[in-house]
N, C-alpha and C positions, 0 to 999 in steps of 0.2 A: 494515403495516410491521413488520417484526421488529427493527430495529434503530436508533434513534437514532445514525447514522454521525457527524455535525458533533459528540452531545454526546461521543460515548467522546473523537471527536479528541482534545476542548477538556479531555475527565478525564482523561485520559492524558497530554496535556499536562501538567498539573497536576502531575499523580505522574514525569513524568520530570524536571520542573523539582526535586523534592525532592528525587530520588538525583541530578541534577547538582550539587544543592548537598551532599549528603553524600558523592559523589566527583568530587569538581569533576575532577581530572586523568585519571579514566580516561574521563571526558564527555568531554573536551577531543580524548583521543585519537579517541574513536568518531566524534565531530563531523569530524574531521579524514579518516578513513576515508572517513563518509557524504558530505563535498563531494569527494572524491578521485575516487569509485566513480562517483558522479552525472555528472561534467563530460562533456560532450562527445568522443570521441574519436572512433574508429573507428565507435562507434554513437552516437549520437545521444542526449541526455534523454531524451526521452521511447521509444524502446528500452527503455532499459534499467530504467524505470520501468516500463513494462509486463513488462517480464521480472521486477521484483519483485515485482509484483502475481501473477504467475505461481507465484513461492516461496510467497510470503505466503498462496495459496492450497493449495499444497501442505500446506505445513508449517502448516495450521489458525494463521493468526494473527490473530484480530480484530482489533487493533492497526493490523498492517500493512495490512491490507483501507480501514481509516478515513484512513489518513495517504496509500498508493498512490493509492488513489482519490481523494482532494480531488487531489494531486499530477497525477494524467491528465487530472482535468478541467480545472484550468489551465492546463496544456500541452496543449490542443485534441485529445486522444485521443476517438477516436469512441466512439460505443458498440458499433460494429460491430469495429474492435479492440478493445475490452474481451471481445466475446463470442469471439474466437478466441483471446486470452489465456485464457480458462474452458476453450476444448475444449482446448488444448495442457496443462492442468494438470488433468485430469479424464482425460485417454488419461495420463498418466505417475503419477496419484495415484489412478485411480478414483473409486468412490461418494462418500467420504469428500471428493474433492477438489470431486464434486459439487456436494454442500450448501456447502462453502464458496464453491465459483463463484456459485451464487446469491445469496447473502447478498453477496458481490465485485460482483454487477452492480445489487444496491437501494444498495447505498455510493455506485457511481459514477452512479445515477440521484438518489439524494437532491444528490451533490455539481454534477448540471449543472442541476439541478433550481434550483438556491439563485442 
């Protein structure tokens, strides 16, 4: 295992609970963004949660790797979508997007694992 996915969640958690408490209103707004983005529309949750997991892998985000993936495993995403999520963000990011695709697919094994 390389990564403890559930503890970063639960630390990161932690540390975004302390800058919502030291910017409570721009939390408010980004909160408001993140349920806007998420709902349902023309795609589907779980879409478009996979398609963050797709950024989050681009854009190297540990972070989003631990929070996407608990998010897919609860919304019954395969692991077989999680591994075409990896090749769609490894052809558009390469190597780099690699290592993170890997490190994306022990998240969403530790989180269906649990």
């Amino acid at each position: 295992m390389v990564e403890d996915w559930d503890e970063m969640a639960a630390g990161l958690g932690r540390l975004v609970g302390q800058v919502r408490g030291g910017i409570p209103e721009v939390m408010k707004g980004f909160s408001a963004m993140a349920k806007a983005a998420t709902a349902a529309g023309a795609l589907d949750t779980k879409t478009k949660e996979l398609i963050a997991l797709a950024i989050g892998i681009a854009v190297r985000c540990h972070g989003c790797l631990a929070f996407h993936c608990r998010t897919l495993a609860e919304l019954g995403a395969t692991r077989e979508e999680v591994m075409e999520v990896i090749g769609m963000a490894v052809y558009m990011g390469g190597g780099p997007s690699l290592m993170y695709g890997a490190l994306a697919l022990e998240a969403y094994d530790q989180n269906v694992a649990e």
